[in-house]
C-alpha positions as CSV (number, residue, x, y, z in Angstrom):
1,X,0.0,0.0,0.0
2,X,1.9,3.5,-1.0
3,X,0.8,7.0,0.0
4,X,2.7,9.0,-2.3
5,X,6.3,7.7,-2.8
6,X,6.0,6.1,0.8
7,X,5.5,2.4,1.2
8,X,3.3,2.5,4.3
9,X,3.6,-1.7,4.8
10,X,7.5,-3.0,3.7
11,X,5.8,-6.6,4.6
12,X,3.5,-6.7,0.9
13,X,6.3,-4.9,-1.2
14,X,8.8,-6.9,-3.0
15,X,7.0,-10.2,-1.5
16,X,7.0,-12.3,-5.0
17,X,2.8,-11.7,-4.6
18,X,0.1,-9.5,-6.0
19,X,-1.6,-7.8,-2.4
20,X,-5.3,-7.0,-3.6
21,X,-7.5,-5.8,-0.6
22,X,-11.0,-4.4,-1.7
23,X,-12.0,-0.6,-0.3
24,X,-13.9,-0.3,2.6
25,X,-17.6,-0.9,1.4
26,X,-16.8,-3.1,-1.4
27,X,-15.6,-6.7,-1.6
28,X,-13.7,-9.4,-3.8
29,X,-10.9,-11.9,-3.1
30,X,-8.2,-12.4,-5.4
31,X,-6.5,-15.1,-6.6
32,X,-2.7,-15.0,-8.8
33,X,-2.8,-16.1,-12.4
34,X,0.4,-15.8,-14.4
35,X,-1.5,-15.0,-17.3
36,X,-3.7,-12.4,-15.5
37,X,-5.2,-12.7,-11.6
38,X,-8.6,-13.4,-10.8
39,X,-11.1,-11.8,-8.5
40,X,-13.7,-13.3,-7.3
41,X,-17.1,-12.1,-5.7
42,X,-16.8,-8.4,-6.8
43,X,-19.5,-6.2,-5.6
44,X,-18.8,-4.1,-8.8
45,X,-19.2,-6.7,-11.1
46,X,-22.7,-8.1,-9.3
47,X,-20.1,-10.3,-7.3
48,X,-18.9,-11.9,-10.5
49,X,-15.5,-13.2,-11.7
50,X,-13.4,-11.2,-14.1
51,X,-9.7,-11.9,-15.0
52,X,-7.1,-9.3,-15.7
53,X,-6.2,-8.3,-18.8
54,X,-9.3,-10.4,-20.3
55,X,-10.5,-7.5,-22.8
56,X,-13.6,-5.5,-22.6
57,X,-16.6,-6.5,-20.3
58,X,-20.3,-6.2,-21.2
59,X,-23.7,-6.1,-19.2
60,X,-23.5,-10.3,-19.1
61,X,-19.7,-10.2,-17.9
62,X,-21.2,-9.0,-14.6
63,X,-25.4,-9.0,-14.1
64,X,-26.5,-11.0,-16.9
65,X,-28.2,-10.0,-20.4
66,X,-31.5,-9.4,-19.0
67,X,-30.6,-9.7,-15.2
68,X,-32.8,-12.4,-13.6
69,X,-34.8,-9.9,-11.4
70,X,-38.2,-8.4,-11.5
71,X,-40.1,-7.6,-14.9
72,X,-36.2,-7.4,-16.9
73,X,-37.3,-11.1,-18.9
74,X,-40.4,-9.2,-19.8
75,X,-38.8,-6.3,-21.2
76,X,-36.4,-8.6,-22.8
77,X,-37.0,-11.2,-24.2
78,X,-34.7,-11.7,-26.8
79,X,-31.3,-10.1,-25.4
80,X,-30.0,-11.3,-29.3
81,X,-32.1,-8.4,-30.4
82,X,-30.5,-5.3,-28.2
83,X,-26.9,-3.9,-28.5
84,X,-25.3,-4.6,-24.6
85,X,-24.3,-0.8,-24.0
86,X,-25.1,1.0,-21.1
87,X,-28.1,3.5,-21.5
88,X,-29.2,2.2,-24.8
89,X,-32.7,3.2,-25.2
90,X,-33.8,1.4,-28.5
91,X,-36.2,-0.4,-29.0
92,X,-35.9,-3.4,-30.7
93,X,-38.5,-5.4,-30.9
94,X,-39.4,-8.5,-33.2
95,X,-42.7,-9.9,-34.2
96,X,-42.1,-12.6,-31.2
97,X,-40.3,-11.0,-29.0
98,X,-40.3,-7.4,-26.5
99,X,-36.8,-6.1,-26.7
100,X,-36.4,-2.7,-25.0
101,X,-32.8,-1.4,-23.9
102,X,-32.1,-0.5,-20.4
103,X,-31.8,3.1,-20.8
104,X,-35.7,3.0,-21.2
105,X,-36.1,2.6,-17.8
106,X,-32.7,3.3,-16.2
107,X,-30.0,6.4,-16.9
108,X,-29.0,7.0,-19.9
109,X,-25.7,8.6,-18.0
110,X,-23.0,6.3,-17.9
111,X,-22.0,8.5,-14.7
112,X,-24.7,6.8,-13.0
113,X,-23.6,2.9,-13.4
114,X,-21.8,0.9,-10.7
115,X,-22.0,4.3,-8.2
116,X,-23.4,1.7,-5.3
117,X,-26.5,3.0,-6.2
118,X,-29.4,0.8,-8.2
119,X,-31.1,3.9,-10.0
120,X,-34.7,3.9,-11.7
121,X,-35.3,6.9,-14.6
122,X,-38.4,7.7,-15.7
123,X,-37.7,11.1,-17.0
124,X,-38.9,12.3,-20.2
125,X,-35.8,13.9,-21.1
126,X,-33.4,11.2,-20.5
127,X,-33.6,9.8,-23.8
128,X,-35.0,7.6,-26.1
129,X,-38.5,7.6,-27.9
130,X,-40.6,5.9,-25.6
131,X,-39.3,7.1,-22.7
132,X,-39.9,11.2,-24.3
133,X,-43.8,10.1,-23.8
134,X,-43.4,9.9,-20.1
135,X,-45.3,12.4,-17.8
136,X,-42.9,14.9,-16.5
137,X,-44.2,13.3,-13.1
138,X,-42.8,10.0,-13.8
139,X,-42.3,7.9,-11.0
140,X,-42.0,4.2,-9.4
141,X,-43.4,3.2,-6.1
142,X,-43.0,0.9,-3.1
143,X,-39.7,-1.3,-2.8
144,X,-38.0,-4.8,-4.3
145,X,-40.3,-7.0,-5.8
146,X,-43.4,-4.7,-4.9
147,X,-42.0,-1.8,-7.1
148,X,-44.7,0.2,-9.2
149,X,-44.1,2.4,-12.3
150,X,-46.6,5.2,-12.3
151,X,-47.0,7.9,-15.5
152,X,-45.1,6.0,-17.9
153,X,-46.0,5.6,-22.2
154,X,-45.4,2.2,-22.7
155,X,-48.8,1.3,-19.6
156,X,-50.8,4.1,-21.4
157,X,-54.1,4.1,-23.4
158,X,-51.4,4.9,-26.2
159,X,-53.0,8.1,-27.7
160,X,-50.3,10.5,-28.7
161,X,-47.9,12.2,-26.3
162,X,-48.2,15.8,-26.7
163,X,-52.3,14.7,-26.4
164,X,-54.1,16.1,-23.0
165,X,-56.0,12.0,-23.9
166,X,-53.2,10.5,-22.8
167,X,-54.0,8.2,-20.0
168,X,-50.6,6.5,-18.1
169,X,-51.8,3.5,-16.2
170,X,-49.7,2.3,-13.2
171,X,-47.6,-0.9,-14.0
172,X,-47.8,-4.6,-12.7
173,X,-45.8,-5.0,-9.7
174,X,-42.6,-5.7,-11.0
175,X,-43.2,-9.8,-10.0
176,X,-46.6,-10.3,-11.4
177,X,-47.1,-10.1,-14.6
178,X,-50.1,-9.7,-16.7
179,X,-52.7,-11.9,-16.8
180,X,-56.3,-11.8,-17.6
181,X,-57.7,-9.5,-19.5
182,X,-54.5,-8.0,-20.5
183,X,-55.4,-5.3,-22.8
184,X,-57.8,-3.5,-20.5
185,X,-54.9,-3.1,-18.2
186,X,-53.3,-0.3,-19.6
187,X,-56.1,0.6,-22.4
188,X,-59.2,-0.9,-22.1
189,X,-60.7,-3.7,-24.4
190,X,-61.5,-2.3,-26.5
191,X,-59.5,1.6,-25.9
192,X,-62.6,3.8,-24.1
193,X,-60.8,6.9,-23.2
194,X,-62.7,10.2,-24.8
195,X,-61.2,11.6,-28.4
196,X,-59.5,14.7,-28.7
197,X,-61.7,15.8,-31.3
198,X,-61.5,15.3,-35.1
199,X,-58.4,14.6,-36.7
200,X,-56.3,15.9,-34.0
201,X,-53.9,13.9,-31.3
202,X,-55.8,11.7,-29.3
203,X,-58.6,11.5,-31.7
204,X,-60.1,7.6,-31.8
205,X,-62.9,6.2,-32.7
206,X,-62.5,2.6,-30.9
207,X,-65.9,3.4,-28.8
208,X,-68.2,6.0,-28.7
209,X,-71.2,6.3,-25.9
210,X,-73.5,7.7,-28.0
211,X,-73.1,7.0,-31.9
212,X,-75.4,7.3,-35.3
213,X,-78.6,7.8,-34.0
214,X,-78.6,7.7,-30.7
215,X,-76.9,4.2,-30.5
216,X,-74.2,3.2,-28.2
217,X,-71.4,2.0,-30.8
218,X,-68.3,3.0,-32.5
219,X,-65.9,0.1,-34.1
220,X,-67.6,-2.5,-31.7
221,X,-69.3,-5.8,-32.7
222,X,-71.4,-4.8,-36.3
223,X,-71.8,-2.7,-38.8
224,X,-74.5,-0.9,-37.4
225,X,-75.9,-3.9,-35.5
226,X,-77.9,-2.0,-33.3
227,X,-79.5,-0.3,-36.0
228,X,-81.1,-3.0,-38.3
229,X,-84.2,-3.5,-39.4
230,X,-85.5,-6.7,-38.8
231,X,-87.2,-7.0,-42.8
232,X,-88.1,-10.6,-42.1
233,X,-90.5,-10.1,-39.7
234,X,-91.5,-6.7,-41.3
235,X,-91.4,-4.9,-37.5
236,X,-88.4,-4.0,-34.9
237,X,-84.8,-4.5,-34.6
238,X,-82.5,-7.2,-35.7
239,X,-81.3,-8.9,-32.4
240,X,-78.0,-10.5,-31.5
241,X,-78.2,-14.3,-31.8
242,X,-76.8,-17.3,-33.6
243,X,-79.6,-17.4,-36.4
244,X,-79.3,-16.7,-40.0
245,X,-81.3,-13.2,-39.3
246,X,-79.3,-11.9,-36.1
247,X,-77.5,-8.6,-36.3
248,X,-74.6,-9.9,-34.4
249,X,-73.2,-13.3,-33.2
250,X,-73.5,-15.5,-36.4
251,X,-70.2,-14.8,-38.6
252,X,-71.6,-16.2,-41.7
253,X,-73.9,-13.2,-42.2
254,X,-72.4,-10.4,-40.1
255,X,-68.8,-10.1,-39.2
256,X,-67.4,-8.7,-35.8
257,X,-65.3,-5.5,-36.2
258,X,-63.0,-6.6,-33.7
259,X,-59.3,-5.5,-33.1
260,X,-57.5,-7.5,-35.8
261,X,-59.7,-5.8,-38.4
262,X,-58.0,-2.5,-38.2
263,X,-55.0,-3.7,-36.6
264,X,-54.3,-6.9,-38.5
265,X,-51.3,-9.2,-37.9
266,X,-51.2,-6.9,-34.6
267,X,-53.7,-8.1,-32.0
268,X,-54.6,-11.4,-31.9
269,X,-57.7,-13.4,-33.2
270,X,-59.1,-16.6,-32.6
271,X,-60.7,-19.3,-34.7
272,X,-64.6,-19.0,-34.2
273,X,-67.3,-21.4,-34.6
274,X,-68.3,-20.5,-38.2
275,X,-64.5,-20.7,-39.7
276,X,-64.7,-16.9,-39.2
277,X,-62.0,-14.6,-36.8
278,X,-63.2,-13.5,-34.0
279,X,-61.5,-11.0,-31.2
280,X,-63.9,-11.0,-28.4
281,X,-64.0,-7.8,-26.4
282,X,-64.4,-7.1,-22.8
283,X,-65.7,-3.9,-21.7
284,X,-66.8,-5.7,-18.0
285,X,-67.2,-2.9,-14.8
286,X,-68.8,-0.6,-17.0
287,X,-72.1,1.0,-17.5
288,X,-71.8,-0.1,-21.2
289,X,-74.2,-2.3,-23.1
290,X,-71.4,-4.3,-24.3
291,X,-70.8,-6.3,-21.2
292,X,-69.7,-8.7,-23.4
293,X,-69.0,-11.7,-20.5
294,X,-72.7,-11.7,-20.0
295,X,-73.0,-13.8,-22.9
296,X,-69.3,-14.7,-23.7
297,X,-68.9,-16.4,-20.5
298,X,-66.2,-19.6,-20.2
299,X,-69.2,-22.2,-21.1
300,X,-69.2,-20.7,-24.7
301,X,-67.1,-21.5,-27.9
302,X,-66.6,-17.8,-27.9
303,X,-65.6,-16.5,-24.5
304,X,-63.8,-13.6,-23.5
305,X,-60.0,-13.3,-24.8
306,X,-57.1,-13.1,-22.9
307,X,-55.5,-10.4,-25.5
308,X,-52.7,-11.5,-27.5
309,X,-49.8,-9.5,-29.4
310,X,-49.0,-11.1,-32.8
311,X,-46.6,-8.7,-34.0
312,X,-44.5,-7.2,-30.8
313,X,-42.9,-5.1,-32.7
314,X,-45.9,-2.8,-33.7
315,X,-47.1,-2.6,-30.4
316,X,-45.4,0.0,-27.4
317,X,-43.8,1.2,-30.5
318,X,-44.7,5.1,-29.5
319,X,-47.2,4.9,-32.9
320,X,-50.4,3.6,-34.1
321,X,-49.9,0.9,-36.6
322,X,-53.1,0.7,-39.2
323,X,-53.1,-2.4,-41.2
324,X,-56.6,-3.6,-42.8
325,X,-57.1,-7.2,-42.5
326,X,-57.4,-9.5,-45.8
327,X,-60.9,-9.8,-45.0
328,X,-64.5,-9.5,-46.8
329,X,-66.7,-7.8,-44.4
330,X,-70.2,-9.2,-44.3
331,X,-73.1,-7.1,-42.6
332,X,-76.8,-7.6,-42.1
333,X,-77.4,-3.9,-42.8
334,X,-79.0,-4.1,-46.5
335,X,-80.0,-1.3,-48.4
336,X,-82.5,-1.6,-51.4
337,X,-81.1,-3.0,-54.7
338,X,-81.1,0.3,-56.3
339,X,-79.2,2.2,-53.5
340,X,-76.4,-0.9,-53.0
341,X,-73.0,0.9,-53.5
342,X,-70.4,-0.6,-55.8
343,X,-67.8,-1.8,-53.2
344,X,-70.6,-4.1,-51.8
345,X,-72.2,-7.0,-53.2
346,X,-75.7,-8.8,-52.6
347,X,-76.0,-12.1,-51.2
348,X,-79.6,-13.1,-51.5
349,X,-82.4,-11.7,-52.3
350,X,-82.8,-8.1,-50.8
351,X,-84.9,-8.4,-46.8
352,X,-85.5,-12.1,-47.2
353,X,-83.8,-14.3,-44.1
354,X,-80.1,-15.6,-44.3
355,X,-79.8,-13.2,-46.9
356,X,-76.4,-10.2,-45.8
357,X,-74.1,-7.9,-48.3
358,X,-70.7,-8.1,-48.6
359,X,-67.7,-6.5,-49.6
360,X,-66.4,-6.8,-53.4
361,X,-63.1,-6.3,-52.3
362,X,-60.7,-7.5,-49.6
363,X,-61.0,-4.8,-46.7
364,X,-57.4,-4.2,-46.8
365,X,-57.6,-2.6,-50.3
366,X,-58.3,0.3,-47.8
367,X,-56.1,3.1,-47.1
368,X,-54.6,5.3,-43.7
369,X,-53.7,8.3,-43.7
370,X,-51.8,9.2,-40.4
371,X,-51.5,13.2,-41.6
372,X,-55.1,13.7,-41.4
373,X,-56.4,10.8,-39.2
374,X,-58.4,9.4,-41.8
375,X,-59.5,5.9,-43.1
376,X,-61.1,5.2,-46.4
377,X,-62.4,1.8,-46.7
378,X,-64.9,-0.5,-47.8
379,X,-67.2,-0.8,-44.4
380,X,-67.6,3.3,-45.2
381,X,-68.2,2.7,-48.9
382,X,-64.3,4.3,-49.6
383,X,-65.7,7.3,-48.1
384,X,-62.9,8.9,-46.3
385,X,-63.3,9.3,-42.5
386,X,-61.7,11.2,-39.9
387,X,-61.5,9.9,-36.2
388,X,-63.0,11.5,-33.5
389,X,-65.5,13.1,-36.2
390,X,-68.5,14.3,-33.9
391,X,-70.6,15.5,-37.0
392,X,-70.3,12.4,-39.0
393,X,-73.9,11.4,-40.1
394,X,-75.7,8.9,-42.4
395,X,-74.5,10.8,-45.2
396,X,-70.8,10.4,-44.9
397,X,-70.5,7.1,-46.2
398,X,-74.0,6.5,-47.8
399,X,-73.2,10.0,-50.5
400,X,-75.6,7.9,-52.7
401,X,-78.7,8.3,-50.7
């Protein structure tokens, strides 16, 4: 040990032996190795083993490439996919696989790595995409395992950052993962939170209280499902049901606008009972007519759906991803011969039972346009659209009429 030029302990100099002693507050033993000593049980390197003279380290030298702790697997489940560098924000995700870097949750400063210290950041302006759509009030709560992330993008309703819609969910604890009905746990199955008006950030149209006419709806179960007339019986509505006449619930006549119709190869979908793809929604603890377990209950063929991810990569990816599916949309909702517009055709004769139009053309002929917030697609006759549009009436997509 030398204190300027002074050897303050003759006993360790000049002894044919390396003298290692760790600081006070840190630990390791050492062991001599002509071609390099070893330490052992280094508190720097997560009480690892690292050899002298072995070249440059990287995150799995010490902690492991996610460490084994808390939510890291989640957050990383492919460490193939990230570049091991500390503060690396990217995100990197594959259709199969979440792969975030650790500088979306932890400092991008290298300043603030192996300081003793085991540091959470959640601020907004400590880089990287995701992370930028944080409230300024970013925080975690409790301790360990029971560790909360409150205000954060990626457990948000996902409407757009600079939107007053935003809605940041609190996380799981950082040991329980997500289970049950996991979309409602940051969004809501399907997304409920009010739009921000036509065309502008946090404009949606996933659900709207009060629709066409009066009608709870929005991009939920039908086209216009609540709104049918039942021309069969020549009186009333078209009711939900498994008959060749019901306005929702048979998928040979009347398709479910579920998820996966506007968000195709994103969400998930599940083989239903008629050969169709079905996405069943949720919407349970809420005043809505959609309680959708009061029918879809675990007895059926088509209960409630866990909510699956088929593409990882377009989801938490700090933008809406629109992709139409490869789908002909089939609806119950007939108008007369004479007034049938050209993207649909007529199967049947017009009002008489198991009869429903369809599309001509596969709904993802369709186009998005992200500028504008606009769709223009078969189910609105390739009327263009704008979410969040209050005044939209009858006439927006039936022009003909």
């Amino acid at each position: 040990t030398a204190t300027g030029n002074t050897i303050t302990d003759k006993a360790l100099d000049v002894n044919k032996a390396y003298n290692v002693t760790a600081k006070t507050g840190y630990s390791y033993t050492y062991t001599f190795n002509a071609a390099g000593g070893t330490c052992a049980g280094i508190s720097c390197h997560f009480n690892g083993t690292a050899q002298w003279g072995a070249g440059s380290f990287t995150c799995s030298s010490c902690h492991g490439f996610p460490p084994n702790t808390y939510a890291h697997a989640a957050h990383i489940q492919n460490s193939g996919l990230l570049t091991q560098a500390y503060g690396n924000a990217e995100d990197a995700s594959n259709a199969a696989n979440y792969a975030f870097g650790c500088g979306n949750c932890h400092p991008t400063n290298a300043a603030q790595h192996i300081n003793g210290t085991l540091e959470v950041s959640l601020d907004p302006a400590d880089g990287g995409t995701l992370k930028s759509k944080n409230a300024a009030t970013a925080s975690r709560t409790g301790t360990g395992a029971a560790t909360v992330c409150n205000q954060i993008y990626c457990h948000s309703n996902g409407a757009d950052g600079a939107s007053s819609n935003l809605t940041l969910a609190a996380s799981p604890r950082w040991d329980t993962p997500l289970s049950g009905n996991k979309c409602a746990a940051c969004h809501g199955n399907p997304p409920q939170y009010a739009s921000a008006g036509r065309g502008a950030a946090g404009a949606n149209s996933h659900y709207n209280e009060t629709g066409l006419m009066g009608k709870e709806g929005g991009h939920m179960l039908t086209i216009h499902r609540d709104n049918i007339y039942n021309k069969v019986a020549g009186s009333g509505l078209l009711t939900v049901g498994s008959t060749t006449d019901s306005s929702h619930g048979n998928a040979s006549v009347a398709t479910t606008m579920a998820c996966y119709v506007c968000h195709s190869g994103i969400t998930g979908k599940t083989a239903g009972t008629a050969g169709d793809l079905i996405d069943t929604y949720s919407m349970e603890g809420t005043a809505s007519g959609f309680r959708c377990g009061a029918c879809h209950n675990a007895g059926t063929p088509t209960k409630l759906q866990s909510g699956s991810i088929t593409d990882k990569s377009k989801h938490v990816n700090g933008s809406p991803d629109i992709i139409f599916a490869a789908i002909t949309m089939k609806s119950k909702a007939q108008l007369r011969t004479g007034s049938l517009p050209t993207q649909w055709t007529r199967n049947g004769d017009y009002g008489t039972s198991g009869s429903y139009d369809s599309t001509a053309a596969l709904l993802n002929t369709g186009s998005w346009s992200a500028g504008s917030k606009s769709c223009t697609v078969a189910c609105h006759n390739n009327a263009p659209v704008t979410w969040g549009d209050g005044g939209a009436n009858c006439n927006t997509c039936h022009t003909g009429l």
